[in-house]
PAKELUM-803041 format. One record per atom (N, C-alpha, C, O): x, y, z; residue in three letters. Coordinates in steps of 0.05 Angstrom, whole numbers, plus 5000, padded with zeros to 4 digits. Example, Ala and Ser with C-alpha at 12.3 -4.5 7.8 and 13.67 -1.06 7.14 Angstrom:
BEGIN
526448865156Ala;524649105156Ala;526449345156Ala;528549345169Ala;525749555142Ser;527349795143Ser;525850015157Ser;526850235161Ser;
//
This chain:
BEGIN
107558975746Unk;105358835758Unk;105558545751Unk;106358485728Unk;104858345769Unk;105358105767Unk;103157965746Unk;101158095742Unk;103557735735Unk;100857695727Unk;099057505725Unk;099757285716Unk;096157545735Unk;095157405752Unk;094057155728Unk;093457175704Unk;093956915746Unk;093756725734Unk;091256625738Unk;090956555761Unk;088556565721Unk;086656395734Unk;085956115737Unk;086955955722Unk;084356055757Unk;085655775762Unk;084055555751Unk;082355605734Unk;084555285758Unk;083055065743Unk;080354985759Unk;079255155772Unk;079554785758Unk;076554665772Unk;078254655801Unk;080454585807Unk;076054765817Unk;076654695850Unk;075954415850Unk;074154285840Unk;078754355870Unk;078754055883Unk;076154015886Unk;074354185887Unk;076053705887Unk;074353545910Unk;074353665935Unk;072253785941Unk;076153665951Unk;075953795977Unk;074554045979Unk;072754085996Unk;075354205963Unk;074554605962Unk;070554515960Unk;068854595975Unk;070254345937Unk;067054265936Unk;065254335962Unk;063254475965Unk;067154145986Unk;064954126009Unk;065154376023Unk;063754376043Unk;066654616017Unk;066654816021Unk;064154996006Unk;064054985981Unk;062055166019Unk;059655335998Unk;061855635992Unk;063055756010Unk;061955685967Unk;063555925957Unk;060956125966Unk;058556095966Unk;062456315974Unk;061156545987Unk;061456715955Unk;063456705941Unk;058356895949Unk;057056985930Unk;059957285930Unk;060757395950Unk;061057345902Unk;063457495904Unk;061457805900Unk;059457875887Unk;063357945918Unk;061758315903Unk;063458415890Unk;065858345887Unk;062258625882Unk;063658805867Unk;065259045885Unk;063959205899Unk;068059045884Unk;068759245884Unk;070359445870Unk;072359375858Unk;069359765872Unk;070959995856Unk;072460065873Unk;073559945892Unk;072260355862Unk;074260565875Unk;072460535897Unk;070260445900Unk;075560705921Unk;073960705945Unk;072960415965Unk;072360415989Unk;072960235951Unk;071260025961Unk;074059925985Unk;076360015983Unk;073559775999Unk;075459586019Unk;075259406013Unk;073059296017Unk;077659275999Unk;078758995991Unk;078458776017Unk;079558846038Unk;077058516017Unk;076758296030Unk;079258166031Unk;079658006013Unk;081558206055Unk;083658086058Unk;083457896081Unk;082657946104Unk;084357676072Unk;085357436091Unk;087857426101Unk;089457466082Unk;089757386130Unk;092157446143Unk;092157196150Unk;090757076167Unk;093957106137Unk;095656706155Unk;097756766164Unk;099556886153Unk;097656676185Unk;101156666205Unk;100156606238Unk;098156486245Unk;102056746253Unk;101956656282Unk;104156856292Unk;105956936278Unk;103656936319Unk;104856986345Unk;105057276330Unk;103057386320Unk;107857396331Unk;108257706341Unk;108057766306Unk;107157976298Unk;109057546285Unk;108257646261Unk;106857686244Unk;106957806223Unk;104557486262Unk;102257686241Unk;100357806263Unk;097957806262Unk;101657896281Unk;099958096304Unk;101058346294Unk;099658546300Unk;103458386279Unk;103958596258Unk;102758626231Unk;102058846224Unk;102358476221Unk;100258466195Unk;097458546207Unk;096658746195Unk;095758446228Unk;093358506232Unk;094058846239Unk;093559036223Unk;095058866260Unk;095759196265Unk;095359276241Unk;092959306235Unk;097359336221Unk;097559466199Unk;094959506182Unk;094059716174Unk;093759166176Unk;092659226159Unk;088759266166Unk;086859306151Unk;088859256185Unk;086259286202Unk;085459706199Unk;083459846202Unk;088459726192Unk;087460146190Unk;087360206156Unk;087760426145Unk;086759946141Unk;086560036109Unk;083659806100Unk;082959786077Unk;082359656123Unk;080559536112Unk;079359446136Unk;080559356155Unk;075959486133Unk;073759336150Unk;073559106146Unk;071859006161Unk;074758946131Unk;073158636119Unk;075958606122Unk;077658726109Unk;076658376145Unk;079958256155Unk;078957986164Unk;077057936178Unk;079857906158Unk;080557526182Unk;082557496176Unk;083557536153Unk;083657396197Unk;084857276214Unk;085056896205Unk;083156756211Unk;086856796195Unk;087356476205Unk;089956426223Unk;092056526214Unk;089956346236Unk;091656286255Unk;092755996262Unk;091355846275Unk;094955936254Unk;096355666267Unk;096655586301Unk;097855686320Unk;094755316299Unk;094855216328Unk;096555006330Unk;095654776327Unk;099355046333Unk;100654796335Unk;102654836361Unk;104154666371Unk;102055146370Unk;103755186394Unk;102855006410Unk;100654906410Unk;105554966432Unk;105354686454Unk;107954906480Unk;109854796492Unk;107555096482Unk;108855216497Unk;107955446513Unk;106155606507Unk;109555436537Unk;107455726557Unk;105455596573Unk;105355366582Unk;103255856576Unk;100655766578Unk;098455676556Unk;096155606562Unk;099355696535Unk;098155496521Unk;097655276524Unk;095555146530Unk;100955186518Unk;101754886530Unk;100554756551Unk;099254546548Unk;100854856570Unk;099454836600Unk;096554766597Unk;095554566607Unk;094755006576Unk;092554916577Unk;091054596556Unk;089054446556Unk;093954636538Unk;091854356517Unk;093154226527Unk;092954016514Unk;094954196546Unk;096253796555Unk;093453866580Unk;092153666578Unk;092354006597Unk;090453976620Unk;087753886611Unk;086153726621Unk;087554076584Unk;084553986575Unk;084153906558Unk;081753836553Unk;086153866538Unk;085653786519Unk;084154036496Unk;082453996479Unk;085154246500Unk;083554446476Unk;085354546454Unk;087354416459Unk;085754646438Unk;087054796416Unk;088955026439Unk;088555106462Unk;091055076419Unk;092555286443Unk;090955496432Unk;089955516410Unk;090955656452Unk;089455916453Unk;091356166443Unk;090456336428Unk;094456176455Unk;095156406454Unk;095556556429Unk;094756786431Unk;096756466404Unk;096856546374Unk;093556746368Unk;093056976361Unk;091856506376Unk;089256656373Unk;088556936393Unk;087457146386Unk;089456896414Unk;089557196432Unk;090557356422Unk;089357566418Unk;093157326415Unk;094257616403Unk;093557736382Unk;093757976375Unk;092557506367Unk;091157656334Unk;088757846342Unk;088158046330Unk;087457736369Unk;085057836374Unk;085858196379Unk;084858396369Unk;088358156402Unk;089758396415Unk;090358536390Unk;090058786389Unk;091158426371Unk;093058606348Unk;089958766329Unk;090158876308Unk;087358726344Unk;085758756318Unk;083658896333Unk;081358936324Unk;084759006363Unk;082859186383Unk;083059466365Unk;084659476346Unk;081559646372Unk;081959906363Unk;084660096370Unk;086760066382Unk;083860216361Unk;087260456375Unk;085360656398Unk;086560846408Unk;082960606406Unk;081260786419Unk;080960616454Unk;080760376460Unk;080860826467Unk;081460726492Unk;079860406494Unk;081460226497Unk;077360326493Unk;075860146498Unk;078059916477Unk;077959676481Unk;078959976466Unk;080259746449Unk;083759756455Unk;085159576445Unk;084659926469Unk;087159886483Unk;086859786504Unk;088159586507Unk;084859886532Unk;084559716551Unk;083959396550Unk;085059236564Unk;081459306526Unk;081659006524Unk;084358896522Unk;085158726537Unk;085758996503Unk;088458906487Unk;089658816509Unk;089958576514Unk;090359046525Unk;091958956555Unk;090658816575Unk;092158656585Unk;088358826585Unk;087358586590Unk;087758246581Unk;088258036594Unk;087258306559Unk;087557976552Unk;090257886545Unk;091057656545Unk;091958156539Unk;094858076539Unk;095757936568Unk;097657776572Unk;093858046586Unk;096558036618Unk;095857806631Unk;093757686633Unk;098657776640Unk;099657506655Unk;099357556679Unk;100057756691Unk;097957266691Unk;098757356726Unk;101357256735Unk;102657076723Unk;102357376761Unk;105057306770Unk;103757156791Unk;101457206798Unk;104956996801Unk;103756826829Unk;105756606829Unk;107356576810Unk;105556446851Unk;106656236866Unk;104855986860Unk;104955766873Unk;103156046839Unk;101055826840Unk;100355786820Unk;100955936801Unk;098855566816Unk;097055476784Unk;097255696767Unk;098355636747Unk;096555916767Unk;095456136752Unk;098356316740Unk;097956536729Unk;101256236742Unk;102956416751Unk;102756326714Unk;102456106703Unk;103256646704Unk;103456636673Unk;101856626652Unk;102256696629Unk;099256476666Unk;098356436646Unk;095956756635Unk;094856906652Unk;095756796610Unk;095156976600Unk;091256986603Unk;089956776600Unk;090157266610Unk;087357236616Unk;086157186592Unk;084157036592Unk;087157306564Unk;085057226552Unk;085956936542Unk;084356886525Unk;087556736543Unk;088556496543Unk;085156366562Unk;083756206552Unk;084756456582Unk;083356376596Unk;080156416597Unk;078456296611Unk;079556646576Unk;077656696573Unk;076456606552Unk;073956586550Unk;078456516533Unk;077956406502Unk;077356126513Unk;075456006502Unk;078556026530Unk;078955726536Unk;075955666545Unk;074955436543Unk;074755896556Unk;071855786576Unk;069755826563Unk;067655706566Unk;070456106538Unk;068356046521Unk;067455786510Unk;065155706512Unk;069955596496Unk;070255446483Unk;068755086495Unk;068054876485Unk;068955206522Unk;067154956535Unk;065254996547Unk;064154816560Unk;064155296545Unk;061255356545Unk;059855376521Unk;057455326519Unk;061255436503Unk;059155336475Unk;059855136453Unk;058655126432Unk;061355036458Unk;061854796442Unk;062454846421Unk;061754686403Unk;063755036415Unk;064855186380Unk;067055326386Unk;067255536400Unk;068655206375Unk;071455506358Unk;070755766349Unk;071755986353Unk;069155696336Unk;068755946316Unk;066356226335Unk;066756466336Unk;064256056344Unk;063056156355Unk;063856316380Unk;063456566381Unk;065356136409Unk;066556336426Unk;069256606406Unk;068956846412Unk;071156556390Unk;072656706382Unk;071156906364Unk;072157126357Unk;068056816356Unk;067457166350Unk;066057316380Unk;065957556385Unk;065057096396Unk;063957306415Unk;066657456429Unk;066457676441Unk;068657316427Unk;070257416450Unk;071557666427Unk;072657826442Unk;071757756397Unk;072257936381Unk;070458146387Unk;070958386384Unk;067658016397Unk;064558236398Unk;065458416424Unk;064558646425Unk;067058326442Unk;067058406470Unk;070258556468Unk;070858756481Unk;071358456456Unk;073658756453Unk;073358966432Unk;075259126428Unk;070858976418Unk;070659086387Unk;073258986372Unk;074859156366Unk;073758776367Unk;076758746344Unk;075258876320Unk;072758916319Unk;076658916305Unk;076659016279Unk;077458806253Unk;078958866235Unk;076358606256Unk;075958316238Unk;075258076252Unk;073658086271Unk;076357836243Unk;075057556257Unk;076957476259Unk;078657566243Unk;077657346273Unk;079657076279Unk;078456856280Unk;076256826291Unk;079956656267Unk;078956396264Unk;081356186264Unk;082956266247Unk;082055986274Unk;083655746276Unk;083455596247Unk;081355516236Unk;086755566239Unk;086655456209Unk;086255116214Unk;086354956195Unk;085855046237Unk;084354726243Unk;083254716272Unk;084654816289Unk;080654576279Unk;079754486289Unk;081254296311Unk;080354276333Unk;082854196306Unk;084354036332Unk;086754136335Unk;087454346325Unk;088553956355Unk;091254116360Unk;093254046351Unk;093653816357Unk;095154166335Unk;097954036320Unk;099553936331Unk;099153986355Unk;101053836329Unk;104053756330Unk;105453846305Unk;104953766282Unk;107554056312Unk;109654106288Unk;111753876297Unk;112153786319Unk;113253786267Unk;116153626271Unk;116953776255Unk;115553906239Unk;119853766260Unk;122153776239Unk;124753686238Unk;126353656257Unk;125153626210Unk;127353466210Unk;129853666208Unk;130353796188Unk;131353656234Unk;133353866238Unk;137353756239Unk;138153616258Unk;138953846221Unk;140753776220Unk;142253946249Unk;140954136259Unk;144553876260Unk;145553896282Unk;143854056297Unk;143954296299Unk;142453916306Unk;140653936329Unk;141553926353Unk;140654076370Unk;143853736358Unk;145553686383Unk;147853806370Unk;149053696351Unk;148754086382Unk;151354166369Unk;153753946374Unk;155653926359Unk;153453846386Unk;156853496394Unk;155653316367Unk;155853076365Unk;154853436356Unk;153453186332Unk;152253306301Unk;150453176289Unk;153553566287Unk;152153726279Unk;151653616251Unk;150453756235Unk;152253416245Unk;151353276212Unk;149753126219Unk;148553066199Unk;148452976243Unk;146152846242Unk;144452976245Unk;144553166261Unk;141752876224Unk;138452996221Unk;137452796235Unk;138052556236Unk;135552966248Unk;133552846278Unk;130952966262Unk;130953066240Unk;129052926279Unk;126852966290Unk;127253006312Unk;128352876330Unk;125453336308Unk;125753516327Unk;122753526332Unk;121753566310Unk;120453496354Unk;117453466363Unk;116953816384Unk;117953916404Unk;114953886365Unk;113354096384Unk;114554386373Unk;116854376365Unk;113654556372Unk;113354846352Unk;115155096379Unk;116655286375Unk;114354986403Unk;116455066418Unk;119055046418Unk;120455236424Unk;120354776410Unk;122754676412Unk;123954716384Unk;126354766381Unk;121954706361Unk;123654786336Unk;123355046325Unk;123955096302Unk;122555216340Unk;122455526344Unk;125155556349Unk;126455656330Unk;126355506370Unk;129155466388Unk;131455256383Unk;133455196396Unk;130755196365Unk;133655016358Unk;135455126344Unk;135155336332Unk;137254996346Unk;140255116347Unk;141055056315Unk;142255216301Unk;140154786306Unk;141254726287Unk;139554836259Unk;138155036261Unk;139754696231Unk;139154786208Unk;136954546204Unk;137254306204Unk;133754776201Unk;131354576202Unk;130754526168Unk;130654696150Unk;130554296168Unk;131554126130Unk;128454236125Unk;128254436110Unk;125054056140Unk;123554166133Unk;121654096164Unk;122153996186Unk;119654196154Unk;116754016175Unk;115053946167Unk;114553906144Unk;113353886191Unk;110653736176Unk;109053696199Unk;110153726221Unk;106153626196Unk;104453596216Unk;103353406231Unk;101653366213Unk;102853276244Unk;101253146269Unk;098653186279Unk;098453296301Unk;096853106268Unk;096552876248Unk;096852996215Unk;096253226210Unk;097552856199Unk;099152936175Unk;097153106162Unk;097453326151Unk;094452906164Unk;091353026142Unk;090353236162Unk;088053186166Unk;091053426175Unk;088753596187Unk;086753676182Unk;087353826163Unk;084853686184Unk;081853756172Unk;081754206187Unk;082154326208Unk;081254266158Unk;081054556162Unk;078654696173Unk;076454636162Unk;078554826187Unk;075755026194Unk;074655066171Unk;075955176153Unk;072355016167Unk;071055156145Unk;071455346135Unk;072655406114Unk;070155516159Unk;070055846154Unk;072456006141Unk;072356186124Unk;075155836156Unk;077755926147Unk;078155936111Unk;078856116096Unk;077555666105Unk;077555626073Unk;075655766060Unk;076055826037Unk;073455826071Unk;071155976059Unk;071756246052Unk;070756396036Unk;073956286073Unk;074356656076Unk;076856576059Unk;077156736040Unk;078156436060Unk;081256506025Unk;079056446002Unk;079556585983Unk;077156295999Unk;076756305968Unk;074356535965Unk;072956565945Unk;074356685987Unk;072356905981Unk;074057235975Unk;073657455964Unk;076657075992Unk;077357395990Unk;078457515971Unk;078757385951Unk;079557855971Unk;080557955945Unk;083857895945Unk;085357835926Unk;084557915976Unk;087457945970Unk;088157696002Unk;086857676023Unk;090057585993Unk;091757346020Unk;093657456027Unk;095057516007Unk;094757536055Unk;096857556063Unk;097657346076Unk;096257236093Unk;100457266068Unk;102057086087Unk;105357246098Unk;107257356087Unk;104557176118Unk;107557246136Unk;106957566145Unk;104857696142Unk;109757636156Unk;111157556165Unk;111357446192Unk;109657516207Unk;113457266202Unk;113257106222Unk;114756826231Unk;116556766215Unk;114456676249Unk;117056456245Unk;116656296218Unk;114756176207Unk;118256326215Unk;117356126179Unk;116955846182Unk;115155726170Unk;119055686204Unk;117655396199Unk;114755446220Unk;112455436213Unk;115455486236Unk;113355496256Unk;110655656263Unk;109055616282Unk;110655896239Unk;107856076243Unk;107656026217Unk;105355946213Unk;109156036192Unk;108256116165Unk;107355836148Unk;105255816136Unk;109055686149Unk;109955446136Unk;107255236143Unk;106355096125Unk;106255246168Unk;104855076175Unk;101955116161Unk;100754916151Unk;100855336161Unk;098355346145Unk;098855176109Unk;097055086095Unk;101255186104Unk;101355006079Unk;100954756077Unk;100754616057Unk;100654676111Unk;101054346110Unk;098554206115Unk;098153956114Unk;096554446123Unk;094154346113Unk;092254306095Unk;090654466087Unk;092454016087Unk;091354056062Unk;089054166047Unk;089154216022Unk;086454226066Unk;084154296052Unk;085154636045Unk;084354776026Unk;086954716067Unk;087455046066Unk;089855086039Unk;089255216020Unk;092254966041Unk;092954966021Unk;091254915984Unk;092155005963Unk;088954755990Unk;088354815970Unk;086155025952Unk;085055055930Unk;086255115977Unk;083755445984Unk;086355615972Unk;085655765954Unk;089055625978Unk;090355845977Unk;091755745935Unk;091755905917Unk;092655495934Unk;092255515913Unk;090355535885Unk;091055575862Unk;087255485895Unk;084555575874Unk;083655765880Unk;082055815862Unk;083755935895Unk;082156275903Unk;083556405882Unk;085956355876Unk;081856585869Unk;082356695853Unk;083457095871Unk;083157305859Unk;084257095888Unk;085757265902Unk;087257315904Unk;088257095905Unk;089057465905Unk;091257605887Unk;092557515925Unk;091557505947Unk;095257465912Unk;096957315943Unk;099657485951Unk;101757495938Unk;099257575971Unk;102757725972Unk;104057595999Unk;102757516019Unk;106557585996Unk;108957386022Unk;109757696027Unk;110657866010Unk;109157726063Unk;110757866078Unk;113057686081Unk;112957446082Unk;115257836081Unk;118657726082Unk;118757876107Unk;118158116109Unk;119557746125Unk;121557826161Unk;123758036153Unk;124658046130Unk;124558206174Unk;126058396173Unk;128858296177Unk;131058396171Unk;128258086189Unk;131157866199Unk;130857666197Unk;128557596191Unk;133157446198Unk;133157206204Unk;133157066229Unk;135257086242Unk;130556896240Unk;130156846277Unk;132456656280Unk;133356476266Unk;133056776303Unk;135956656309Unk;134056366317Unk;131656366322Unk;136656066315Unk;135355916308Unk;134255806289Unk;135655646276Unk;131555846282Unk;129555726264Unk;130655826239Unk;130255646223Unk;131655996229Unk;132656176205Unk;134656226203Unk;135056346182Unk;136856196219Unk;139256296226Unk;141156356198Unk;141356166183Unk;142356586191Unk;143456556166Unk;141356546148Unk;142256366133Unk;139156616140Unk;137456566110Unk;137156806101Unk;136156986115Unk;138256836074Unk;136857066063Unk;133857076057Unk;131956926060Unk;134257306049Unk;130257336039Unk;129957136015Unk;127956986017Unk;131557095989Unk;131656835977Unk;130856635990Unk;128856505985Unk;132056596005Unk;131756306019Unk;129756216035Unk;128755996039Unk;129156436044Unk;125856436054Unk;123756336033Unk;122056166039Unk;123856436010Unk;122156355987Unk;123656045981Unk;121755885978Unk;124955965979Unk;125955755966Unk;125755575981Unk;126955365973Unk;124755556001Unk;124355386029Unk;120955436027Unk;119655286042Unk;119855576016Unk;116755586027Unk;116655355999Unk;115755136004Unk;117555415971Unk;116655345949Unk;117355015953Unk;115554885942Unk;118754895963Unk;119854635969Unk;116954525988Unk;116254295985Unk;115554696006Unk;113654576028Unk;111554576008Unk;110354356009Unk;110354745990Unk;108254735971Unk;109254875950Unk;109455125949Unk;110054685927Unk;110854765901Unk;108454895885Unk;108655085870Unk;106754795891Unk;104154845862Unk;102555215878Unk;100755335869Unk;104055275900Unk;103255575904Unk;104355745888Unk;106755725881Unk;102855925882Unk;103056205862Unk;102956445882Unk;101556495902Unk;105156565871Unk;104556905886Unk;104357175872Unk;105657225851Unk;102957325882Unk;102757535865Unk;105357765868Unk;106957845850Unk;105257825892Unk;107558035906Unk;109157935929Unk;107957805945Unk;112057985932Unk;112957935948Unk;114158135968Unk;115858285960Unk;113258135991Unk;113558476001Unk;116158456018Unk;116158266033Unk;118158616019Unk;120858526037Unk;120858876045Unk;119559046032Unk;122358926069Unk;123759236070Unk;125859226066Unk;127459056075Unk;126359466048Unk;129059526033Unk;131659506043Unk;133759466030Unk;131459536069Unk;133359556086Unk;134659356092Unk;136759376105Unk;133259026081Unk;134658816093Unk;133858646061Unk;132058486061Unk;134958686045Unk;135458496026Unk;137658606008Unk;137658725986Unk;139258516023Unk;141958566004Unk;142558505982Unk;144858585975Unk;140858335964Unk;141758255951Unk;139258215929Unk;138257995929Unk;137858445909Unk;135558485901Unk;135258385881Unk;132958365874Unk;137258295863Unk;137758085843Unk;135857845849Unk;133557805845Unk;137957705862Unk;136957405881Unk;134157415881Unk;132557285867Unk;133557615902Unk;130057575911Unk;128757625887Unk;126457545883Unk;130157755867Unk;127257875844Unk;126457605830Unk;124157545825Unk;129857375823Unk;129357135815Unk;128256915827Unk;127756705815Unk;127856955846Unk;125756755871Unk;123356815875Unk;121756635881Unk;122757065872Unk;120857075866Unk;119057135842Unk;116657165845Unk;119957145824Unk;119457015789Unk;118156745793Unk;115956685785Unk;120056565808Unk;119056355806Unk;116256245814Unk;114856055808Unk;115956425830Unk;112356455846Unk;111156545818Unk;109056435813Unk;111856675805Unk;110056895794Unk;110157095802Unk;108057195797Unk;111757265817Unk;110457415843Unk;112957725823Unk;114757735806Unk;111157915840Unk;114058185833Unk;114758225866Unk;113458165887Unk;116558305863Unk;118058505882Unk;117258755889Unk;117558935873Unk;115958815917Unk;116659055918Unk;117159095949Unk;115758975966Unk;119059275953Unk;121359375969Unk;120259675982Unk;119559865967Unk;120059706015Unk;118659916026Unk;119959846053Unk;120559636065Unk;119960126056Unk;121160086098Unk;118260156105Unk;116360316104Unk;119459836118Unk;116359776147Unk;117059676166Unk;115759516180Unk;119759766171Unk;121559676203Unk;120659956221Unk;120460176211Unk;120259886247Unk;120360186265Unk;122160306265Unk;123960146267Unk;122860486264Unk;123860746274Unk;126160766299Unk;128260896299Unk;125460626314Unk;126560586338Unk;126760236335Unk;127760146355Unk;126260106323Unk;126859786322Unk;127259746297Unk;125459836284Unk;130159586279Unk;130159456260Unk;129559116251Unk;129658996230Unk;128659046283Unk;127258926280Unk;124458746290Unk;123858516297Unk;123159056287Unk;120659046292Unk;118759186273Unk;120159366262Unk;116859186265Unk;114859266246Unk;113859516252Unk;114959566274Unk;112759676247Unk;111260016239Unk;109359906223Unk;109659776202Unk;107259966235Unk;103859856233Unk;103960126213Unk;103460096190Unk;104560316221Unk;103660486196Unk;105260486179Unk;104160516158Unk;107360466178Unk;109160396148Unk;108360166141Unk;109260146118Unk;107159936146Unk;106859676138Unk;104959666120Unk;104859556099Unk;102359896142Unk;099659926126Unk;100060116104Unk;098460126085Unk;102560296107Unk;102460496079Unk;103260216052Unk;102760236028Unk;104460006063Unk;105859876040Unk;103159676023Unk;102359636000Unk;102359596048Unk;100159426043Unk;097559616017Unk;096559525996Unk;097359836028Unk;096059966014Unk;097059975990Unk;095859895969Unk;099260065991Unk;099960145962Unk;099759825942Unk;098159795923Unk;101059665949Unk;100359365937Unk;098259385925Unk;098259395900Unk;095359415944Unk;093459395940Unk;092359485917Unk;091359335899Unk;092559735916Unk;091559955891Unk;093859935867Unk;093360025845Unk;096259835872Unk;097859765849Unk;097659535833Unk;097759525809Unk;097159305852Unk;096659105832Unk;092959015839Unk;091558845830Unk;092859105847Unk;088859065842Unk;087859145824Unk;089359165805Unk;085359225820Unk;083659185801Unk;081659475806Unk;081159585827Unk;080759545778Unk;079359725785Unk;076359685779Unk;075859595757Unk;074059745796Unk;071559525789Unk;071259265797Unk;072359175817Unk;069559125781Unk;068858875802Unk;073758635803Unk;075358595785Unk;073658585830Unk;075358405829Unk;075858165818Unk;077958055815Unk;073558085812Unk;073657795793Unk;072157875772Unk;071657725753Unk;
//
């Protein structure tokens, strides 16, 4: 078991945040977990871990600029919507009324016109959002109207710009580092991404978002594109410093692969050794990888030492995909974490 460290005076920043009153929980009780990432990887984390606990949120990175997203924040100027749809989709029930929403708000129309692609609940999130004048507020009604099974909430208030500084970017040129603009484009690059960073640099965090890491028992981060879904919640600062003073025990989902592109060639080491370079002063408790893809168990156990963090190793690849996730193997792993390195009685 890893061992947990407690922390020093919360920032200045964490201050203007109100700490939500902590409970007690025992046996039996459902641990208060927080899920950071974006797109299809942590629409696998919510799946999973939405069937081992009532008390889930959701933070989600808005820095996509592609699709119908794209489409909708260069038209109106709003936050991209889609990251936040699928968390929503990934957190419907397994019961008919919560599969039919799912596919609903998943589907795209096909057409010859304005509308061709873009996703309904992309469009439904978008109208809440200028009928009531809140983030937070349309994304729980629109959670009330599919029954999700947690909250989703946007880890900032406005819309990002990811950069990164990417070595052969132009394969006719592969030793020069560029700047590479937009979370679409450095999702898909060819070359080796050095690091990123955000636009505008200071993002100001959702409240609610920071309120829910320093309240909760346990943080999940990942898995997911690492510069582009995982990495970016570090670069904001009020959230980063929610994830380093919460006294909540922190575990890194590790990817089953490396995304061609954005990761190309990285071991599961290197995944850690690339997050610890974007925010050094983070601590981890567990680092969760499947067995099946870390060849090299040495390496990762020493990388992740350096977090603080232990190792532990579980197949949570499908069955029929190695690389894709099993919501119920993910959630058997998640669980087990939980009751292995948690606490028995009150969590703090």
């Amino acid at each position: 078991m890893s061992r947990f460290r407690p922390t020093g005076r919360t920032s200045a920043r964490l201050g203007r945040v109100r700490r939500l009153v902590p409970g007690r929980v025992g046996r039996g009780a459902q641990p208060k977990v927080v899920a950071l990432g974006g797109g299809m990887g942590l629409s696998a984390s919510l799946a999973a871990l939405r069937r081992i606990t009532g008390d889930l949120t959701a933070v989600v990175t808005v820095a996509d600029d592609g699709g119908s997203s794209g489409r909708l924040r260069d038209e109106l100027g709003v936050l991209p919507p889609g990251d936040l749809r699928k968390a929503l989709a990934a957190l419907c029930g397994d019961d008919d009324w919560g599969q039919t929403w799912a596919r609903v708000i998943q589907y795209r129309f096909q057409s010859g016109g304005a509308l061709h692609e873009h996703a309904v609940g992309n469009l439904l999130i978008v109208a809440l959002w200028e009928q009531l004048g809140d983030h937070v507020a349309a994304l729980d009604l629109v959670g009330k109207l599919l029954g999700a099974q947690g909250r989703v909430l946007p880890m900032s208030a406005v819309p990002l710009e990811l950069q990164a500084l990417v070595r052969g970017h132009d394969p006719e040129r592969p030793d020069d580092v560029v700047t590479v603009r937009g979370q679409a484009t450095v999702a898909l690059t060819p070359g080796e991404v050095q690091s990123v960073h955000l636009v505008p640099s200071d993002p100001p965090a959702v409240p609610q978002a920071v309120a829910a890491v320093l309240d909760a028992d346990w943080v999940v981060l990942g898995p997911g594109s690492w510069f582009s879904s995982v990495i970016p919640h570090l670069l904001v600062p009020e959230l980063l410093d929610a994830l380093v003073e919460t006294k909540a025990r922190r575990v890194l989902s590790l990817n089953l692969a490396p995304q061609p592109g954005e990761t190309e060639g990285f071991s599961p080491q290197r995944h850690l050794e690339v997050l610890a370079r974007h925010a050094p002063k983070l601590a981890l408790d567990v680092v969760l990888a499947d067995e099946a893809a870390v060849p090299d168990r040495v390496s990762l156990t020493e990388a992740a030492e350096r977090f603080g963090a232990a190792v532990e190793l579980a197949p949570v690849a499908s069955p029929e995909s190695s690389q894709r996730h099993d919501p119920e193997l993910l959630a058997a792993a998640y669980d087990r974490i939980f009751r292995m390195h948690g606490r028995i009685g009150p969590w703090r």
